[in-house]
Backbone and ligand atoms as CSV (ligand in chain L), in Angstrom:
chain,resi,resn,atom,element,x,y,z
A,1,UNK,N,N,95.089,29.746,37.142
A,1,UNK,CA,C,96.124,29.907,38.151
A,1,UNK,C,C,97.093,28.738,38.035
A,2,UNK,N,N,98.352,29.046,37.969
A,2,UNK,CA,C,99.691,27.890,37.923
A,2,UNK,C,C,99.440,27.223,39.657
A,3,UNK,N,N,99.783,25.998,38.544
A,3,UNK,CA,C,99.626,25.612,40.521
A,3,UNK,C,C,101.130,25.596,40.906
A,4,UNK,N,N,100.868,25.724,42.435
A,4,UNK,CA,C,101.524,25.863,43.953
A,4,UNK,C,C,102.010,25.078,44.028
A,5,UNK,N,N,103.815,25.140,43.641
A,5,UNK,CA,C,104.680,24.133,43.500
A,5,UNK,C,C,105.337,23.989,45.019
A,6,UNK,N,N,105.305,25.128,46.067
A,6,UNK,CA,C,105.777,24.598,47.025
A,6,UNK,C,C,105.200,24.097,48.460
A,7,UNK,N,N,105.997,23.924,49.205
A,7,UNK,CA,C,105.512,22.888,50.053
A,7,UNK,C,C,104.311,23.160,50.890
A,8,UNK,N,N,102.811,23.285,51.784
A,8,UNK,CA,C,102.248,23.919,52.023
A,8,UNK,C,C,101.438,22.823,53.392
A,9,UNK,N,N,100.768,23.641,53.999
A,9,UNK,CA,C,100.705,23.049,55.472
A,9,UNK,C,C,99.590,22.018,55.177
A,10,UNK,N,N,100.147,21.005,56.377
A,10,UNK,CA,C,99.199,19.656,56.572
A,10,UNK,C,C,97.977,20.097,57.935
A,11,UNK,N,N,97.101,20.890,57.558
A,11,UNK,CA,C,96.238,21.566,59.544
A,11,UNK,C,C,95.834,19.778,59.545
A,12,UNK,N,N,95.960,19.510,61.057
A,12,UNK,CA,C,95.749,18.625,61.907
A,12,UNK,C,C,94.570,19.047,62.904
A,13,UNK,N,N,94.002,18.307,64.082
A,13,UNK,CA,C,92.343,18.335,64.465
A,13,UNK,C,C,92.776,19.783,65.046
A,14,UNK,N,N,93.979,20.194,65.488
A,14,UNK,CA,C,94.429,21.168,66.357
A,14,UNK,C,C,94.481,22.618,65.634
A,15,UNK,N,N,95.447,22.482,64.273
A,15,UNK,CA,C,95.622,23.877,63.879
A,15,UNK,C,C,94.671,24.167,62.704
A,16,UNK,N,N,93.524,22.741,62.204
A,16,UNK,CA,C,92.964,23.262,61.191
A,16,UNK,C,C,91.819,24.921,61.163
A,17,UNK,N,N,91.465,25.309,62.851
A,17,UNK,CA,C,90.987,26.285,62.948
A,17,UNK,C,C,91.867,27.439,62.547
A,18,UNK,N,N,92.970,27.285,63.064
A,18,UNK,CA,C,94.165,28.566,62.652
A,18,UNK,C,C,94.135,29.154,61.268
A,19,UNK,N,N,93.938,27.759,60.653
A,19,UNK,CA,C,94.375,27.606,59.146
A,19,UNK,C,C,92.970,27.883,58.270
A,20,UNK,N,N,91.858,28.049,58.894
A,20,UNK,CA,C,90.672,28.293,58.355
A,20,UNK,C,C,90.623,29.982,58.665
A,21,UNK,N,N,91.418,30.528,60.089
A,21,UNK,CA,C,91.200,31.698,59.947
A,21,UNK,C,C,92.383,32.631,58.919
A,22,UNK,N,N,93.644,31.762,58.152
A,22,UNK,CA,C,94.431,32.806,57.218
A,22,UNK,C,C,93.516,32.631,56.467
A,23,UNK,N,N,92.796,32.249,56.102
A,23,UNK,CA,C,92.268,31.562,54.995
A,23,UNK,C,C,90.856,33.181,54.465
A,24,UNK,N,N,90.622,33.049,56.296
A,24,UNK,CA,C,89.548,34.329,56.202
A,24,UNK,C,C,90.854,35.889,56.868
A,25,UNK,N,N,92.012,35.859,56.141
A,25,UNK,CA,C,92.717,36.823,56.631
A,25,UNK,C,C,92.770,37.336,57.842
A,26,UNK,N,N,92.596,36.353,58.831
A,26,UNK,CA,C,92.471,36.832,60.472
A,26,UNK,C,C,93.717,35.789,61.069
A,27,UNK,N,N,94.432,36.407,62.214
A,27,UNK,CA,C,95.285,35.296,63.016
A,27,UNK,C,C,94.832,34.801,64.021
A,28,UNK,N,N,94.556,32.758,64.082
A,28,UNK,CA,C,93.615,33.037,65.314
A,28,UNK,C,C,94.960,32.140,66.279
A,29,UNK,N,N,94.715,32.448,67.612
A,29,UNK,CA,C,94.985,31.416,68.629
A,29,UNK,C,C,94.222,30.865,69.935
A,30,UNK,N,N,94.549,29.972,70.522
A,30,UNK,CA,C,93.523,29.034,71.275
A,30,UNK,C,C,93.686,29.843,72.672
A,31,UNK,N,N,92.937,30.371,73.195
A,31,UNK,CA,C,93.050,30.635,74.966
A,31,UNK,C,C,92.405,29.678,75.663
A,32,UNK,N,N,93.112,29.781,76.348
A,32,UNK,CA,C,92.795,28.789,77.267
A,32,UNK,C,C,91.270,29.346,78.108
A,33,UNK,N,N,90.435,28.312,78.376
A,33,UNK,CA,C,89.205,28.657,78.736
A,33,UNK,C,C,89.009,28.601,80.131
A,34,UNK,N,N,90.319,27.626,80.947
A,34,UNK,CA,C,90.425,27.875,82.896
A,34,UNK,C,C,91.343,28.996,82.924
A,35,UNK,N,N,92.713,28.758,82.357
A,35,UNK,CA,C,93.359,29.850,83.040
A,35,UNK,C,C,93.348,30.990,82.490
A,36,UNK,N,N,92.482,31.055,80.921
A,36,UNK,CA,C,92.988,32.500,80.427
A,36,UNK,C,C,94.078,32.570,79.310
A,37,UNK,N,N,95.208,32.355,79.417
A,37,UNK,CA,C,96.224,32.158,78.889
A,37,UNK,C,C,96.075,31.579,77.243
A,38,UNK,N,N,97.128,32.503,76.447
A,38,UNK,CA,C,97.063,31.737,74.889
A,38,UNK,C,C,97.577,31.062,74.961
A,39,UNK,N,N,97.436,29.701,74.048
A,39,UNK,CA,C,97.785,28.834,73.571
A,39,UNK,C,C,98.643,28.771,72.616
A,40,UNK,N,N,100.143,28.560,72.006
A,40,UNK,CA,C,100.213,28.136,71.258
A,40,UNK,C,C,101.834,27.450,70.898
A,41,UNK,N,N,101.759,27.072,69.795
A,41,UNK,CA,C,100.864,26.461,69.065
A,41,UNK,C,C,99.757,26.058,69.072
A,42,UNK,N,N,98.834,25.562,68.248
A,42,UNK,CA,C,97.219,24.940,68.808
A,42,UNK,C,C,97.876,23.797,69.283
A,43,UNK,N,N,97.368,23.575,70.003
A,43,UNK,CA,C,97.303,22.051,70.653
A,43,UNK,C,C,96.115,21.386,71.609
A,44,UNK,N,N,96.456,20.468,71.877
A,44,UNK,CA,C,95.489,19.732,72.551
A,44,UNK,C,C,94.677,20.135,74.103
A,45,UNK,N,N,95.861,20.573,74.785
A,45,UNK,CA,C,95.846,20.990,76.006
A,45,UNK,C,C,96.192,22.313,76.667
A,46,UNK,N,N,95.900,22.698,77.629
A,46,UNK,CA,C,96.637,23.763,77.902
A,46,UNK,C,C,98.136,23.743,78.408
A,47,UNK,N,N,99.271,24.234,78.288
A,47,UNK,CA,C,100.733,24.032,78.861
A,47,UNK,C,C,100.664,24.465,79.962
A,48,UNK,N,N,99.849,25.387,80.480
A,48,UNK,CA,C,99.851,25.425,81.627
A,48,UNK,C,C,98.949,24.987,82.874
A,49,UNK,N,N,97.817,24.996,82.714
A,49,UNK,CA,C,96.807,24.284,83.288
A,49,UNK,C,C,96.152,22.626,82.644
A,50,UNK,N,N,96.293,22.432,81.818
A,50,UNK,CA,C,96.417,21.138,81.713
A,50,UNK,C,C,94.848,20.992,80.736
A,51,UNK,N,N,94.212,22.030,81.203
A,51,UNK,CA,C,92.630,22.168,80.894
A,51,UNK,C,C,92.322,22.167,79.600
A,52,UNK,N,N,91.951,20.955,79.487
A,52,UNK,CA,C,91.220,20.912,77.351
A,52,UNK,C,C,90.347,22.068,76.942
A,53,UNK,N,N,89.776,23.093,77.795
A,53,UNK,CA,C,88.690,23.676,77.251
A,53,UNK,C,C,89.320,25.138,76.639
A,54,UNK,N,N,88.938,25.427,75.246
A,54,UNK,CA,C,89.387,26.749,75.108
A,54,UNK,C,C,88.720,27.544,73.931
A,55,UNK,N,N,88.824,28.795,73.930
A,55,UNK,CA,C,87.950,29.129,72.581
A,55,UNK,C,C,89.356,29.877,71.590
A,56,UNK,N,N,88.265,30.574,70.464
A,56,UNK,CA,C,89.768,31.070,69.669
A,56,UNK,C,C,89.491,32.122,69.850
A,57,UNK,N,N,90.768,32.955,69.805
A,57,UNK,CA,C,90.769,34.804,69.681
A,57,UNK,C,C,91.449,35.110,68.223
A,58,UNK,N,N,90.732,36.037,67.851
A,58,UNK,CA,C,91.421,36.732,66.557
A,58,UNK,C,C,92.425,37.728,67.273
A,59,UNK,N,N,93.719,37.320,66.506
A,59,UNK,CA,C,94.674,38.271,67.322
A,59,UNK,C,C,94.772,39.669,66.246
A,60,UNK,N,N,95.696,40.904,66.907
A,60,UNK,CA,C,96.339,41.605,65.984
A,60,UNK,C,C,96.986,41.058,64.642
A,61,UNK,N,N,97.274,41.810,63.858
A,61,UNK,CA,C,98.006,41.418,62.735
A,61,UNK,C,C,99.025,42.237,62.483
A,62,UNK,N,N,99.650,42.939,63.753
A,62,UNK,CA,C,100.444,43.347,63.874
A,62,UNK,C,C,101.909,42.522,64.839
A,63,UNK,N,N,103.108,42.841,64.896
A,63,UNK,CA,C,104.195,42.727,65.566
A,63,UNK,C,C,105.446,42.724,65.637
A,64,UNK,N,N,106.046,42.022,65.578
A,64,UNK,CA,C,107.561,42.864,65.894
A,64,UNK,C,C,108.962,41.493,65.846
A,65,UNK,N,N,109.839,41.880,64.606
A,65,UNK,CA,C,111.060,41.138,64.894
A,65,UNK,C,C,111.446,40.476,65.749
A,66,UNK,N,N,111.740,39.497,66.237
A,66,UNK,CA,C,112.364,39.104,67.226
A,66,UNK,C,C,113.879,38.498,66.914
A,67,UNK,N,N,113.940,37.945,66.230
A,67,UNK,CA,C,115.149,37.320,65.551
A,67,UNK,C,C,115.010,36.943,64.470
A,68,UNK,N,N,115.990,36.605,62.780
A,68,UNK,CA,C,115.284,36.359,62.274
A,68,UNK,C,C,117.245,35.404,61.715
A,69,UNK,N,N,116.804,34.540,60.271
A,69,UNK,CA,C,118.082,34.429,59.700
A,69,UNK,C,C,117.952,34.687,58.249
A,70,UNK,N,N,118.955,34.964,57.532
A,70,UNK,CA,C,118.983,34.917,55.868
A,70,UNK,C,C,119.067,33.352,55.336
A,71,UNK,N,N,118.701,33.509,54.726
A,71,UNK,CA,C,118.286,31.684,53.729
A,71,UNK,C,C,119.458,32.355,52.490
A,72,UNK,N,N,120.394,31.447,52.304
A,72,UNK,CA,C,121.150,31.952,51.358
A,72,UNK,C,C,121.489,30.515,50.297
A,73,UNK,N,N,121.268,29.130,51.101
A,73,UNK,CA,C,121.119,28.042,50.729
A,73,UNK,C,C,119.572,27.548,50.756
A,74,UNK,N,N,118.524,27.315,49.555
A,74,UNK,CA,C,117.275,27.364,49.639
A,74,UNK,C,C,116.738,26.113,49.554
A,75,UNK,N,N,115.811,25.507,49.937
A,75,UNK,CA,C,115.099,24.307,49.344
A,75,UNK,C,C,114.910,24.628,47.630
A,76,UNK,N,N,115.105,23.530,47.195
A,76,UNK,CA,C,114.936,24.353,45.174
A,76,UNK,C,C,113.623,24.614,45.182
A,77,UNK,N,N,112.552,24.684,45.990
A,77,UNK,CA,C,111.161,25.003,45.507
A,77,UNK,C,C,111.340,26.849,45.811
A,78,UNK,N,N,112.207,26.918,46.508
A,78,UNK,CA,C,112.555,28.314,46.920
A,78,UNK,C,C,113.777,29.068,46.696
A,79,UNK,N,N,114.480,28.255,46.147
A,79,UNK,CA,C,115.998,28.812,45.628
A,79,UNK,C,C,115.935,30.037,44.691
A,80,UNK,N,N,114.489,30.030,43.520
A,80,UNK,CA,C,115.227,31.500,42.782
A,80,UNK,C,C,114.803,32.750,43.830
A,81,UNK,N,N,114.518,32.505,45.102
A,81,UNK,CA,C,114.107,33.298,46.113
A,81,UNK,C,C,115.310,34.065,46.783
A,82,UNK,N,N,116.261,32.907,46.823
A,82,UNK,CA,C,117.371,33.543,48.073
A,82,UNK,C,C,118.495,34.152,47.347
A,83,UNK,N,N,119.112,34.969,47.961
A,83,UNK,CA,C,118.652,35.307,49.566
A,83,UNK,C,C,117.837,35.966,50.450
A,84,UNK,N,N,117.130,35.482,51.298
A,84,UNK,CA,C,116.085,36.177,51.700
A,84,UNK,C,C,115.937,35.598,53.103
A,85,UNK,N,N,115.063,36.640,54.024
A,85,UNK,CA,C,114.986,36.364,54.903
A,85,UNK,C,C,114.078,35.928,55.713
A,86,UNK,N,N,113.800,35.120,56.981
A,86,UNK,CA,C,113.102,34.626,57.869
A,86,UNK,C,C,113.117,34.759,59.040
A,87,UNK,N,N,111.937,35.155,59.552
A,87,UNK,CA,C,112.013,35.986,60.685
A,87,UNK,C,C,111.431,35.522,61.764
A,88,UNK,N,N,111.208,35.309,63.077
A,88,UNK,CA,C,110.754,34.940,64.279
A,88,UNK,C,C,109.643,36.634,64.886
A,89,UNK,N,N,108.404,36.354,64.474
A,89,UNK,CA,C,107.659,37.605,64.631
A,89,UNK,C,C,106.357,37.272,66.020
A,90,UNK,N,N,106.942,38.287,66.876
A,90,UNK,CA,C,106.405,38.063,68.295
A,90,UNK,C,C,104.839,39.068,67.900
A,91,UNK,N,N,103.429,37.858,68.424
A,91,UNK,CA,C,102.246,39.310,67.767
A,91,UNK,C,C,102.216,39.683,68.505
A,92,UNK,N,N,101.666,41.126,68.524
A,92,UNK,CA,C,100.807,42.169,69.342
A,92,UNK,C,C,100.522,41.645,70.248
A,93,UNK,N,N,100.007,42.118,71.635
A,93,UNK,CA,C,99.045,42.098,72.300
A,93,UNK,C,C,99.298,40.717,72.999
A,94,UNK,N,N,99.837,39.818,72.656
A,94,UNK,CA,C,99.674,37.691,73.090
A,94,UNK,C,C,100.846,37.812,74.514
A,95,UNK,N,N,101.388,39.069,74.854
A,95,UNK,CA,C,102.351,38.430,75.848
A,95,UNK,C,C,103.123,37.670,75.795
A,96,UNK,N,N,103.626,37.960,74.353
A,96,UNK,CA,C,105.020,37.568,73.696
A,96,UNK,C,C,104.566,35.674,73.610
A,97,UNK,N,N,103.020,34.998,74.052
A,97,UNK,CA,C,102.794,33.865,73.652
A,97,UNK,C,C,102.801,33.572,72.385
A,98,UNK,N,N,102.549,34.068,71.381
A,98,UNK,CA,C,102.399,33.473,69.897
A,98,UNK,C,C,103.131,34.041,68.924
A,99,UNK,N,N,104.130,33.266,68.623
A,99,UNK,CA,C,105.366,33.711,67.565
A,99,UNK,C,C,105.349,32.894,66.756
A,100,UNK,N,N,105.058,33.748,65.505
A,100,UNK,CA,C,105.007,33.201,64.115
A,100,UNK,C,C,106.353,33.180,63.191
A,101,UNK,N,N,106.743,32.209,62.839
A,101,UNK,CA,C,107.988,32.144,61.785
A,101,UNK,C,C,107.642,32.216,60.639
A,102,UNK,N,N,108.231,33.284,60.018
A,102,UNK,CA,C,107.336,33.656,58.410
A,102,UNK,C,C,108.690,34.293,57.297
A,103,UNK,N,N,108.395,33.668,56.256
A,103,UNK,CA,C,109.102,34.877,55.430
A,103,UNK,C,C,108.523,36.675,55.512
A,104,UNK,N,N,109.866,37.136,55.187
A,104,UNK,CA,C,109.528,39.267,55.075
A,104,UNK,C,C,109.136,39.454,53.874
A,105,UNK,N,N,108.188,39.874,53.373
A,105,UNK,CA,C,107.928,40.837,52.156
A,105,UNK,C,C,108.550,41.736,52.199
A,106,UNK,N,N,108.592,42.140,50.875
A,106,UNK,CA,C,108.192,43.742,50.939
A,106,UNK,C,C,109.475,44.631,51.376
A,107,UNK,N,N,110.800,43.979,51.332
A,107,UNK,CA,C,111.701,44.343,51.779
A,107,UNK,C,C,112.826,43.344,51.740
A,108,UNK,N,N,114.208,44.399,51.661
A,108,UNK,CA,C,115.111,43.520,50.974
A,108,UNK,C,C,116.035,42.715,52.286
A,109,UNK,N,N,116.387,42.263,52.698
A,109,UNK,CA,C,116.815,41.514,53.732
A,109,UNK,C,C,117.729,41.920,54.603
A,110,UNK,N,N,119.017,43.095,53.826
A,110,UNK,CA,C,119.634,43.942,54.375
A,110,UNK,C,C,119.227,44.613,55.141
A,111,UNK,N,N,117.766,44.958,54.832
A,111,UNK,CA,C,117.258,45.766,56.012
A,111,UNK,C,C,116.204,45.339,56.829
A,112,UNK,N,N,116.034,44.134,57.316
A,112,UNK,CA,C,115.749,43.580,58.304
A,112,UNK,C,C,116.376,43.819,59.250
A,113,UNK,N,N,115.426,44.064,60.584
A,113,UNK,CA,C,116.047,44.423,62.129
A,113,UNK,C,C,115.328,43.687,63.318
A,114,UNK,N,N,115.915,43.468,64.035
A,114,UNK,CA,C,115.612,42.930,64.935
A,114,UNK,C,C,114.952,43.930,65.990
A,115,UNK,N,N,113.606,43.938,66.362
A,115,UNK,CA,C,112.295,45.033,66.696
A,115,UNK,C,C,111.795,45.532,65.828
A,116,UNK,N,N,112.216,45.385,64.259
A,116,UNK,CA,C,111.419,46.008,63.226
A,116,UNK,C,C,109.838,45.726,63.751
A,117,UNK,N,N,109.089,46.643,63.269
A,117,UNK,CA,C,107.784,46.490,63.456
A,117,UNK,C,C,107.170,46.269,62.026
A,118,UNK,N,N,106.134,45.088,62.350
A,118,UNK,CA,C,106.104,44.526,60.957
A,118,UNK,C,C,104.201,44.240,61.238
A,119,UNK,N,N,103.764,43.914,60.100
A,119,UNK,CA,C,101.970,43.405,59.443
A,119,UNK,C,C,102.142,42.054,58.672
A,120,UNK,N,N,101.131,41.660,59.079
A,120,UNK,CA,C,100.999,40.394,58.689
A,120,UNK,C,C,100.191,41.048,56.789
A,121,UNK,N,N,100.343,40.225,55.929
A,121,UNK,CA,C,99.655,40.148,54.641
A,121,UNK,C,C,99.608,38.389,54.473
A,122,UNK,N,N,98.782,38.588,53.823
A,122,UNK,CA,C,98.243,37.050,53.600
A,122,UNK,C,C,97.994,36.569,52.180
A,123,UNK,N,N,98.445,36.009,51.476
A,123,UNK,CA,C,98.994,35.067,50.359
A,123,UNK,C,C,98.158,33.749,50.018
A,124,UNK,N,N,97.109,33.829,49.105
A,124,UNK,CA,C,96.454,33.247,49.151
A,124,UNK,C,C,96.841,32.440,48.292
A,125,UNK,N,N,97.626,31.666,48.634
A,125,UNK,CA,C,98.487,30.661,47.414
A,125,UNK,C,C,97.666,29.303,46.893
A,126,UNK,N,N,96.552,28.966,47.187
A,126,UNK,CA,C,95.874,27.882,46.383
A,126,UNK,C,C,94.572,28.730,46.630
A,127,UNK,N,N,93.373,27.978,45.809
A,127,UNK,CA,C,92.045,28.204,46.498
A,127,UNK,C,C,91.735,28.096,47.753
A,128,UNK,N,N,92.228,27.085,48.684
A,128,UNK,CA,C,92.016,26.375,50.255
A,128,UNK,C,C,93.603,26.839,51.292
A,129,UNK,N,N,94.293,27.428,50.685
A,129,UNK,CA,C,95.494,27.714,51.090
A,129,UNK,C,C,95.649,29.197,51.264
A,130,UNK,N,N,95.722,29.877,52.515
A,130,UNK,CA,C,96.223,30.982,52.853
A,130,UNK,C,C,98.034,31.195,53.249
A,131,UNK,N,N,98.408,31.416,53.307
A,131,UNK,CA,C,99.697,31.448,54.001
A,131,UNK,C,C,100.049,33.028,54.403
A,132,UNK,N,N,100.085,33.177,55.682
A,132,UNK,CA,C,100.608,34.917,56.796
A,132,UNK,C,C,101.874,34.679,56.363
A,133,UNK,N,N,102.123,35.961,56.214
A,133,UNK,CA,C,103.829,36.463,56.004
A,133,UNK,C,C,103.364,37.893,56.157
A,134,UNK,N,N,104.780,38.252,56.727
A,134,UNK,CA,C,105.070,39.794,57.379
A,134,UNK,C,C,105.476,40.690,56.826
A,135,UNK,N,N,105.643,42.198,56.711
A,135,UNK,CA,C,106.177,43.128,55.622
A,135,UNK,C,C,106.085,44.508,56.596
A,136,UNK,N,N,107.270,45.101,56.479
A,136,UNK,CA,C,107.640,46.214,57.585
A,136,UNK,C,C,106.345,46.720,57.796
A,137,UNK,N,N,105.574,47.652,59.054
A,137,UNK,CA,C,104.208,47.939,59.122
A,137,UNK,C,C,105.001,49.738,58.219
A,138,UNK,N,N,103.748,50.069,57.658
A,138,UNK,CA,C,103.783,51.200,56.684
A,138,UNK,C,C,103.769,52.312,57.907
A,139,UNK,N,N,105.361,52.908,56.964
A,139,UNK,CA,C,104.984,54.569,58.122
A,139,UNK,C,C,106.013,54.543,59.417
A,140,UNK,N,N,106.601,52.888,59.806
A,140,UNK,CA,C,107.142,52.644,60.895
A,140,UNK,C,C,108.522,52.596,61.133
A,141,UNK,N,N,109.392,53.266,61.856
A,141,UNK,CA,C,110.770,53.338,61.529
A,141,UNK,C,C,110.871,52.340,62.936
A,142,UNK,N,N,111.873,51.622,62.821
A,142,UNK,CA,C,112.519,50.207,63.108
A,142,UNK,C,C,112.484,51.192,64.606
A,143,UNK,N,N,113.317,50.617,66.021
A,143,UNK,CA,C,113.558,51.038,67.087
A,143,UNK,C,C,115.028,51.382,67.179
A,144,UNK,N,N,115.022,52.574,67.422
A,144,UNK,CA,C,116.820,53.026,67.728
A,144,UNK,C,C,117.533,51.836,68.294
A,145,UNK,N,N,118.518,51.491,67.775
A,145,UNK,CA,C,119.332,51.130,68.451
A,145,UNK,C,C,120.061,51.499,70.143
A,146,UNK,N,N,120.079,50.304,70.784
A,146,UNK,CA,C,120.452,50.959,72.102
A,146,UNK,C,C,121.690,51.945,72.357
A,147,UNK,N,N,121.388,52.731,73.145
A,147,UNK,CA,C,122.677,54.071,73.187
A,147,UNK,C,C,122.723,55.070,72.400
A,148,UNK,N,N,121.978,54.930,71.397
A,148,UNK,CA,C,121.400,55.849,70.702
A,148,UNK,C,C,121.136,57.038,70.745
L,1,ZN,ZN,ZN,95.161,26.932,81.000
């Protein structure tokens, strides 16, 4: 295997669980263990109750556009890439708590939408390195436009 010329995550005491679950192709995040509530980013505490205690949930690996932009100027580890796009992807099920910023597979950038409904795939770019990225969900036509 060529090695993994670009840049790739540092997990800290907080997100190294996250990063152990792309790793096992699952998305995890922290709930909070007083109030209930997801967590995220991982972090230390809860944002809303304050309460250190929490366990992890495997979320969907499903969700949905929220905003995204075209990269048309690239970092050079990613330049023979662009243009391409990056997307702000709200998951399933979290109550719009856990939004992942990911590159789109699987699709050309023109047709990126904002509510596209999209799947996580997972990229196992080193031996110890997973990396989630999104790719339209199969079968799924984007949401009408309003007035439609
Ligand atoms: Zn809480």
């Amino acid at each position: 295997m060529a090695e993994y010329a670009r840049p790739l995550p540092l997990p800290d005491s907080d997100s190294q669980a996250y990063w152990n679950g792309t790793h096992e192709h699952e998305l995890r995040a922290q709930r909070c263990a007083t109030c209930n509530r997801l967590r995220w980013p991982p972090q230390g505490f809860c944002p809303h109750c304050y309460s250190w205690d929490f366990t992890w949930d495997t979320l969907r690996q499903t969700g949905s556009v929220q905003s995204y932009v075209v990269v048309h100027q690239a970092h050079p580890a990613f330049a023979n890439e662009a243009p391409y796009a990056v997307a702000r992807v709200v998951i399933d099920e979290t109550d719009a708590a856990v939004v992942l910023i990911s590159s789109l597979v699987d699709t050309p950038w023109e047709e990126v939408k904002v509510g596209m409904p999209v799947e996580a795939v997972f990229d196992d770019v080193t031996p110890d390195v997973t990396l989630p990225r999104f790719r339209p969900t199969a079968g799924a036509s984007p949401p009408a436009p309003a007035g439609a």
